[in-house]
C-alpha positions in Angstrom: 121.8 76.0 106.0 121.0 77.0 109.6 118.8 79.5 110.3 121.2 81.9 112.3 123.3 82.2 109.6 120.5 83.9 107.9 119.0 85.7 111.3 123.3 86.7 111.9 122.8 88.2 108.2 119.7 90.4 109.2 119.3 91.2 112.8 115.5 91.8 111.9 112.9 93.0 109.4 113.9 96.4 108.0 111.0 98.9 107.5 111.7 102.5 106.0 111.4 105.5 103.8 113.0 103.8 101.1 113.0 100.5 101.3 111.8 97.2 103.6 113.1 94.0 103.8 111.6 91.0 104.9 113.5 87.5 105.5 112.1 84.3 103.6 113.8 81.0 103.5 114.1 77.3 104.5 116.4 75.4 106.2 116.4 72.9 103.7 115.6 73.6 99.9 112.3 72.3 98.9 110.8 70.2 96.0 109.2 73.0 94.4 108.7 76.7 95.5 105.5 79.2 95.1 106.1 83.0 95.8 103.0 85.2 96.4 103.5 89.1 96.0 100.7 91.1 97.4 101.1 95.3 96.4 99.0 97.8 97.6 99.7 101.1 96.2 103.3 102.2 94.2 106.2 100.2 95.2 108.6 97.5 93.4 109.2 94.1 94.6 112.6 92.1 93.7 112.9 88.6 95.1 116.7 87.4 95.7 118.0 84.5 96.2 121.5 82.7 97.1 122.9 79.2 96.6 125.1 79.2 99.3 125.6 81.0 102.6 128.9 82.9 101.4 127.1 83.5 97.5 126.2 87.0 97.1 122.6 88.0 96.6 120.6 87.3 93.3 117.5 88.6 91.9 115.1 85.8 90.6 113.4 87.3 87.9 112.5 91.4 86.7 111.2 93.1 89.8 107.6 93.1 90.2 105.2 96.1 90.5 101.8 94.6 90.4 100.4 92.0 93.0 101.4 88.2 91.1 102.1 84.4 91.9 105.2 82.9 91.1 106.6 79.5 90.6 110.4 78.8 91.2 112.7 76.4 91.5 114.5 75.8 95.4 116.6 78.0 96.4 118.7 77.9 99.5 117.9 81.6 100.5 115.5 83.4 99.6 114.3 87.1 100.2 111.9 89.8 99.2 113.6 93.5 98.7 111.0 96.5 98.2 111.7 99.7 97.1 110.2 102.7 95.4 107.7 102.9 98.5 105.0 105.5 97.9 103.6 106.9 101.0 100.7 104.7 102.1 102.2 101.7 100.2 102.0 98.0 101.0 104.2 95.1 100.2 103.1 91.2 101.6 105.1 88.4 100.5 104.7 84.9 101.4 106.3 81.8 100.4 104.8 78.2 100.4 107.1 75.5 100.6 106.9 72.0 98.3 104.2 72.9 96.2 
């Protein structure tokens, strides 16, 4: 999948009261994926995924609300959704590809 399809989907990163989203993906699914969430404060962590550009939205697994390491299978798109921000929260989450 090309990556404007997903930049067309999400104009940019989306920081607010409620809720921040960052984009994660690849253009072409890897052989294995590893997910890192990094939590600093209260806040919840969802990772989503899709199959296919038209698929709707997916969670991969309960959301998360303490700093963990993941292993998944590829997925064509993939995205981290927090919410339940406290004030002074911190959400990182990075993706490394063929692991």
């Amino acid at each position: 999948m090309a990556a404007e399809i997903l930049l067309d989907n999400a104009k940019t990163d989306t920081v607010g009261r409620d809720v921040s989203i960052r984009i994660i993906g690849s253009q072409i699914a890897p052989a294995r994926m590893s997910v890192q969430i990094a939590i600093s404060g209260d806040a919840s962590v969802e990772i989503q995924g899709r199959l296919h550009r038209n698929a709707p939205w997916a969670a991969v697994g309960p959301p998360h609300e303490q700093s963990c390491l993941l292993y998944i299978d590829p997925i064509w798109s993939l995205r981290a959704v927090s919410t339940r921000m406290a004030p002074g929260a911190c959400v990182s989450v990075w993706a490394a590809w063929s692991i």
